[in-house]
C-alpha positions as a Markdown table, in Angstrom:
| # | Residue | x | y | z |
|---|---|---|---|---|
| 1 | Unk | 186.9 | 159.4 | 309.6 |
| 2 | Unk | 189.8 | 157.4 | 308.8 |
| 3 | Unk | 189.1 | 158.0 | 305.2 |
| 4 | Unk | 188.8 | 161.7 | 305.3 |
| 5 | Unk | 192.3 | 161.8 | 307.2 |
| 6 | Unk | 193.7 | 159.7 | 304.6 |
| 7 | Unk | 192.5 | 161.8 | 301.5 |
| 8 | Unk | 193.8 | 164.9 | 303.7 |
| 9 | Unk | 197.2 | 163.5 | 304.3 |
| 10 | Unk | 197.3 | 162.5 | 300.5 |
| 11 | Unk | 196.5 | 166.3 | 299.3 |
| 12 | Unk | 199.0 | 167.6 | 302.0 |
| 13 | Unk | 202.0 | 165.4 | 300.4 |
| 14 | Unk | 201.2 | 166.6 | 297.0 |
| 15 | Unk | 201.3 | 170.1 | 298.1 |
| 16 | Unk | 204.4 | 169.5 | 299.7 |
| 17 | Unk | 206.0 | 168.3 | 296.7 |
| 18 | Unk | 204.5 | 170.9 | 294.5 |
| 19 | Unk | 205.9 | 172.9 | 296.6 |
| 20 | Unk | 209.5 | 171.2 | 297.0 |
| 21 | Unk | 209.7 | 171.2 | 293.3 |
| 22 | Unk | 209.2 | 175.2 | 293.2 |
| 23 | Unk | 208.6 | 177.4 | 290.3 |
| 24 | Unk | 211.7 | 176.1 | 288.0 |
| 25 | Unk | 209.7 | 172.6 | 287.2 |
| 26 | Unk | 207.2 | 174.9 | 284.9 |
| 27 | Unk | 210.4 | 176.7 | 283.2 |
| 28 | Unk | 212.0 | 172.6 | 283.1 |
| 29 | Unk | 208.7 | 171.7 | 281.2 |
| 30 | Unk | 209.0 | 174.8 | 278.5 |
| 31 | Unk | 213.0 | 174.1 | 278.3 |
| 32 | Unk | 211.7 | 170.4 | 277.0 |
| 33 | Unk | 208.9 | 171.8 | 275.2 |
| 34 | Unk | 211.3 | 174.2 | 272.8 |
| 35 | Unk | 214.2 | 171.5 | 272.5 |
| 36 | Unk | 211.2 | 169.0 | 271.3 |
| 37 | Unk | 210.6 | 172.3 | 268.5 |
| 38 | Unk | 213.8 | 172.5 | 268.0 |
| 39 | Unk | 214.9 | 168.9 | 267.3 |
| 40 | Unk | 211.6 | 168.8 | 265.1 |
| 41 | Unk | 212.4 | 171.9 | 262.9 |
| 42 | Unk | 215.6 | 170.5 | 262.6 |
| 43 | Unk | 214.6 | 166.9 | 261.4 |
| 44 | Unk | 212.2 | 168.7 | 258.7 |
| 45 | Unk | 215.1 | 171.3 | 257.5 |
| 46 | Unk | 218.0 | 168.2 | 257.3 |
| 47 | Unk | 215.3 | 166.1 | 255.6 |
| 48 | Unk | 214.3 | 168.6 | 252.6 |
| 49 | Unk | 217.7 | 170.4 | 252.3 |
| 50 | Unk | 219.0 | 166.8 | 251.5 |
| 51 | Unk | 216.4 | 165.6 | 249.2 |
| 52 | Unk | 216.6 | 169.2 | 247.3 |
| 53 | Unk | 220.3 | 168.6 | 247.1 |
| 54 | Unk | 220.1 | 165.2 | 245.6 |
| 55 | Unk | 217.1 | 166.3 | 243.2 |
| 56 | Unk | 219.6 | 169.5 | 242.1 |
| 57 | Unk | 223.2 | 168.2 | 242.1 |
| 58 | Unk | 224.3 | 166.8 | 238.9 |
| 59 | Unk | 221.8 | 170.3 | 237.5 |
| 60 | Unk | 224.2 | 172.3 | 239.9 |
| 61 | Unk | 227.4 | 170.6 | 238.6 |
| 62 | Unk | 226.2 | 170.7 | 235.1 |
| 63 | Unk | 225.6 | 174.4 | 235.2 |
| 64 | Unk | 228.8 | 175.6 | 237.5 |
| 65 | Unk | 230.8 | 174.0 | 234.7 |
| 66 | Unk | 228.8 | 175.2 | 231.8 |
| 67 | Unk | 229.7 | 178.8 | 234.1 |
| 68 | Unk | 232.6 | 178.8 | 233.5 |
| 69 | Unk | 232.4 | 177.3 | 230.0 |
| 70 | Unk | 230.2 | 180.6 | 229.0 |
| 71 | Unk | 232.4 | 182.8 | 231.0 |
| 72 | Unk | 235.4 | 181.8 | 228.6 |
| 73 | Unk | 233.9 | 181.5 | 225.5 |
| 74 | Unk | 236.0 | 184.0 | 223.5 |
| 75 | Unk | 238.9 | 181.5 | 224.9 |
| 76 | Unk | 237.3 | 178.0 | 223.9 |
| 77 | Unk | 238.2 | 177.7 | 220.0 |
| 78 | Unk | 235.6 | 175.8 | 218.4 |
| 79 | Unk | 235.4 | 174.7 | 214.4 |
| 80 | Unk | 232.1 | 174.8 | 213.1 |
| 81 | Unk | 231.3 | 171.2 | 210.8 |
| 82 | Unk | 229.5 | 172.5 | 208.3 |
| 83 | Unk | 227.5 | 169.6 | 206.1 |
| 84 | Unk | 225.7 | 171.1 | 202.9 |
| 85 | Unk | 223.3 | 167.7 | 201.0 |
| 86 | Unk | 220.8 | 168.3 | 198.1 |
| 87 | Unk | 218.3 | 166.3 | 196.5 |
| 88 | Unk | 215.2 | 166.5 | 194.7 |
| 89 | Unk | 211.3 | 166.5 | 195.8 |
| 90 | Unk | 209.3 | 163.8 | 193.3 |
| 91 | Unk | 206.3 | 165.1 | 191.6 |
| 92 | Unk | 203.5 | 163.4 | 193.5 |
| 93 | Unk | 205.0 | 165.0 | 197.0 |
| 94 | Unk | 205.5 | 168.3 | 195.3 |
| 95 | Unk | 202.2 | 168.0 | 194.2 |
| 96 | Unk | 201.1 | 167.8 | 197.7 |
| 97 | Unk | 203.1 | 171.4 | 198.7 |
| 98 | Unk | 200.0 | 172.9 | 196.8 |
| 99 | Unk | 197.6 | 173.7 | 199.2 |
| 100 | Unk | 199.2 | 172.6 | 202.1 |
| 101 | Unk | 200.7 | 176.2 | 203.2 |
| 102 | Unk | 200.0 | 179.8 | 202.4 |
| 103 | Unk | 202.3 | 182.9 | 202.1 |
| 104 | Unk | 203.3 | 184.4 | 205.3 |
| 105 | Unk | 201.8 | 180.9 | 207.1 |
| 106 | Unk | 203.8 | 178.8 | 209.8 |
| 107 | Unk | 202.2 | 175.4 | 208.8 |
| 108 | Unk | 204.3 | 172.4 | 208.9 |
| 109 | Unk | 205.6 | 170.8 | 205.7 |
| 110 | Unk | 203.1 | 167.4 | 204.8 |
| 111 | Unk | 203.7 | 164.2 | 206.9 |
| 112 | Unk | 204.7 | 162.3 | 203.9 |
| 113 | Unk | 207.4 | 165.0 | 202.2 |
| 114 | Unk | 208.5 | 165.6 | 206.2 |
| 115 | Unk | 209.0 | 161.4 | 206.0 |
| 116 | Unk | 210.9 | 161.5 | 202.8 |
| 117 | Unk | 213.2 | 164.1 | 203.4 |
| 118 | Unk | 214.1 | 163.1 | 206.7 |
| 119 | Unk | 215.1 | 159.9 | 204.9 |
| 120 | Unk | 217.2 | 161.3 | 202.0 |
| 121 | Unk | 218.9 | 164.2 | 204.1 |
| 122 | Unk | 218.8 | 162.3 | 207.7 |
| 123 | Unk | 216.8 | 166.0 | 209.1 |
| 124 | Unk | 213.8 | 165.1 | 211.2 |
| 125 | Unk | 211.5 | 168.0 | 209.9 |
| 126 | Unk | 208.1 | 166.8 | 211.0 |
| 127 | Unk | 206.0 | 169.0 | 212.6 |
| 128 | Unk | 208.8 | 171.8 | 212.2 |
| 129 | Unk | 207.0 | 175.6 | 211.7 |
| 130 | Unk | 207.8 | 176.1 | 207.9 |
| 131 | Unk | 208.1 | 179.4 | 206.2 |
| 132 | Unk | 206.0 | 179.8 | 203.4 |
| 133 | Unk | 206.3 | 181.7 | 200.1 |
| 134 | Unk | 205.3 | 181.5 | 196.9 |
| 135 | Unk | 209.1 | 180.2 | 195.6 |
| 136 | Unk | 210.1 | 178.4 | 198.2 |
| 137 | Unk | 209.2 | 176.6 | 201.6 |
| 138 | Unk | 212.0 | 177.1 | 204.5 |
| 139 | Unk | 212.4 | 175.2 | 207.2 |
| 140 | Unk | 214.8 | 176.0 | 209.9 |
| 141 | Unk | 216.0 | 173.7 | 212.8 |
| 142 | Unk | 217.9 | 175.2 | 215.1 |
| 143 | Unk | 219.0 | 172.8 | 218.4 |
| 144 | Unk | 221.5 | 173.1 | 221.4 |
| 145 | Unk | 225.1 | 173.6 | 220.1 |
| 146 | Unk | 223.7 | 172.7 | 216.6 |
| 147 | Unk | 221.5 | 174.6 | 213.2 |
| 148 | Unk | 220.3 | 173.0 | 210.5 |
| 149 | Unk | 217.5 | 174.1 | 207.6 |
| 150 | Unk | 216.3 | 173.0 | 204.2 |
| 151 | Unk | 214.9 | 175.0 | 201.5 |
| 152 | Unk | 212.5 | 173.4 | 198.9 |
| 153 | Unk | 211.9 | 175.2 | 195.7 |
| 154 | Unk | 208.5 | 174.8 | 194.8 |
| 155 | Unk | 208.6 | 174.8 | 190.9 |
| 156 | Unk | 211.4 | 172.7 | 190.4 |
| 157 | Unk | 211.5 | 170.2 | 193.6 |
| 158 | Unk | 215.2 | 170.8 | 194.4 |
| 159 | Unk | 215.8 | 170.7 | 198.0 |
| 160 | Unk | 218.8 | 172.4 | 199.4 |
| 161 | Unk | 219.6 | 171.5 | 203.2 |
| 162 | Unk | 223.2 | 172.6 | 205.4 |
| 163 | Unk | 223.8 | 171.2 | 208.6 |
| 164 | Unk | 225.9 | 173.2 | 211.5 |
| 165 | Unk | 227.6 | 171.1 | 214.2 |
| 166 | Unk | 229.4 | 173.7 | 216.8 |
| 167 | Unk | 230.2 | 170.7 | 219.3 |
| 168 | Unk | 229.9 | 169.8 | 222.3 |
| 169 | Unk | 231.1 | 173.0 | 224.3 |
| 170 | Unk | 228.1 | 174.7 | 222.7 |
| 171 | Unk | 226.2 | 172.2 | 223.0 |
| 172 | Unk | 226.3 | 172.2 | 227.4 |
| 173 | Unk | 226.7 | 176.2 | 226.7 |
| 174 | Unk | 223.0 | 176.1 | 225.0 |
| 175 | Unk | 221.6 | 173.6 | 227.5 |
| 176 | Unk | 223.1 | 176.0 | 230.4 |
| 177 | Unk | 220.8 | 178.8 | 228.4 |
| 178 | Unk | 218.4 | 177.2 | 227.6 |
| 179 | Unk | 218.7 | 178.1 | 223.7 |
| 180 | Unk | 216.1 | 175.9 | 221.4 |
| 181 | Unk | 215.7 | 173.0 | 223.9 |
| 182 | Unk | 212.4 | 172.7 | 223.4 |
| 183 | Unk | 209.1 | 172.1 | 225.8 |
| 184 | Unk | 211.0 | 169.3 | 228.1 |
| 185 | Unk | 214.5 | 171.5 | 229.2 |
| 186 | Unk | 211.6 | 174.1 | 229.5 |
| 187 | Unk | 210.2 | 172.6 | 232.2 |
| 188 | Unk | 213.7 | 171.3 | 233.8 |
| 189 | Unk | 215.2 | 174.3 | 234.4 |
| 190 | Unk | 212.3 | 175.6 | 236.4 |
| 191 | Unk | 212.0 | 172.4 | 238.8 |
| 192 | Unk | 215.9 | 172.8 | 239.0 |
| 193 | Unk | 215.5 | 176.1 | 239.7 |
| 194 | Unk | 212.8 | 175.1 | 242.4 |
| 195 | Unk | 215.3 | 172.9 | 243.5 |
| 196 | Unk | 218.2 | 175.0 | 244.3 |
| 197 | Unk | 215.7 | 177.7 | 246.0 |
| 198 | Unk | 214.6 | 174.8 | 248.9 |
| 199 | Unk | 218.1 | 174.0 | 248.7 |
| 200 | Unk | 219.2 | 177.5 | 249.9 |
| 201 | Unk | 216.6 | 178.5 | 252.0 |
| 202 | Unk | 217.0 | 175.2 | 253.9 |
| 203 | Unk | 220.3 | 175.8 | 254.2 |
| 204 | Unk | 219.8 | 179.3 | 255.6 |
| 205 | Unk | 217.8 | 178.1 | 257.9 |
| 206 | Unk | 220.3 | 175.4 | 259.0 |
| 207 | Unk | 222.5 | 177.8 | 259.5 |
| 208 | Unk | 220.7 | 180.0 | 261.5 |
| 209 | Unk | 219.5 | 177.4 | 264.1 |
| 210 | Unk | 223.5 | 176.3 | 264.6 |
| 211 | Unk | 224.6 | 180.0 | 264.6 |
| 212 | Unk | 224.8 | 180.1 | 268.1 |
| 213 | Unk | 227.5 | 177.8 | 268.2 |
| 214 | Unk | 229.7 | 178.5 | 265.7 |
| 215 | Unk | 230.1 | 182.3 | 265.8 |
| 216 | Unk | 231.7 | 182.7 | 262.4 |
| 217 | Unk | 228.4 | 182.2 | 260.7 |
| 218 | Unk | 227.1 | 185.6 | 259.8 |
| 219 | Unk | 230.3 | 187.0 | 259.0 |
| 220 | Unk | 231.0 | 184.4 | 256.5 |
| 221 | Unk | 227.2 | 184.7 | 255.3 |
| 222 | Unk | 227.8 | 188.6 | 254.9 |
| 223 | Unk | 231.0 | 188.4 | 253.2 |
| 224 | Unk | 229.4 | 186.1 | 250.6 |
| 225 | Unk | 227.0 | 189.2 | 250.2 |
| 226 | Unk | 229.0 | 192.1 | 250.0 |
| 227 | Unk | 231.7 | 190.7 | 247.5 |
| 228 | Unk | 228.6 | 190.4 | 244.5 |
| 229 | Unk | 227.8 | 193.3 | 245.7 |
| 230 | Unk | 230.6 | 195.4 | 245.6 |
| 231 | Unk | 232.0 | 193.9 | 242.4 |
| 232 | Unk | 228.6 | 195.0 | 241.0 |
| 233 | Unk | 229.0 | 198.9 | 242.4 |
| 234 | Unk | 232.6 | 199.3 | 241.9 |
| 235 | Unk | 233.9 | 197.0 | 238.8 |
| 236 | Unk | 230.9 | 196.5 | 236.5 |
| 237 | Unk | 230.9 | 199.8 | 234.1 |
């Protein structure tokens, strides 16, 4: 008996504070239950919008500059150093030209003439596309900010080579276009370009979950729209 009134007394106090407590513990539990969201969303969109801004801010200083660089070109006076060297092929390597590409054909020029010119004219030709005919063999070498080539004639063995240094301006200006930087810059620009996109959309998102409290948000957001924009319709002919 005393048992029963004891469990009885027990329910009836939990009721009562069930009922003390009223309906806004339930909307206390979902207030806690979003700021927990919140604070996590926040933690995840701080974390990657700082690790894609280290991974893509020398990139993003490198290529703002190399803006403006491009922007001004006609105003940037550069001097072209022009190097012109000659020399000629020895018999046994000419010898090994026969054979070794046919007209029209992309192959590269024979590991051991590649090693011996590169030596004589300081040109690192090897595994260069050649252009083959049946007078000469060209090999072009164009790099960032820089153009080089070398012409063998294939009767004689003279080899004509010029070298074209446009400095360093062109040099950041080609790296900034990616213009012949090869496989590796390839593959840079797109990670960087990955990069900046987390970068952005991170800090979109930021923005949006601090928009509440600092009203100036959107406008400032929209004005960095419609000025592209605008420009683009109005001043762009």
């Amino acid at each position: 008996m005393d048992a029963r009134l004891l469990n009885a007394g027990l329910q009836k106090d939990s009721a009562g504070a069930a009922m003390r407590a009223g309906p806004g513990a339930g909307d206390d539990a979902a207030r806690r239950a979003s700021r927990k969201r919140r604070g996590w969303w926040l933690k995840q969109l701080h974390t990657w919008h700082w690790i894609s801004a280290a991974v893509s801010l020398i990139g993003m200083l490198l290529f703002a500059i190399t803006g403006i660089t491009l922007n001004h070109a006609q105003s940037i006076s550069a001097t072209p150093r022009v190097t012109e060297s000659a020399t000629t092929l020895p018999a046994p390597l000419l010898a090994q030209l026969e054979g070794a590409g046919e007209e029209g054909s992309a192959a590269p020029l024979p590991d051991a003439v590649a090693a011996h010119l590169g030596t004589a004219l300081k040109l690192d030709m090897r595994g260069r596309p050649a252009e083959w005919s049946d007078e000469e063999v060209y090999v072009g070498m164009p790099g960032p900010g820089r153009d080089a080539w070398v012409s063998i004639d294939r009767a004689s063995g003279a080899v004509t080579a010029e070298q074209t240094d446009r400095g360093w301006v062109s040099y950041l200006n080609d790296l900034h276009k990616g213009r012949n930087t090869g496989d590796a810059w390839f593959w840079f620009i797109d990670i960087f370009a990955v990069a900046c996109v987390v970068f952005t959309i991170t800090g979109l998102l930021l923005l949006q979950l601090h928009a509440r409290h600092r009203p100036s948000t959107w406008p400032i957001v929209g004005l960095g729209l419609a000025i592209p924009v605008l420009l683009a319709l109005f001043f762009i002919h």
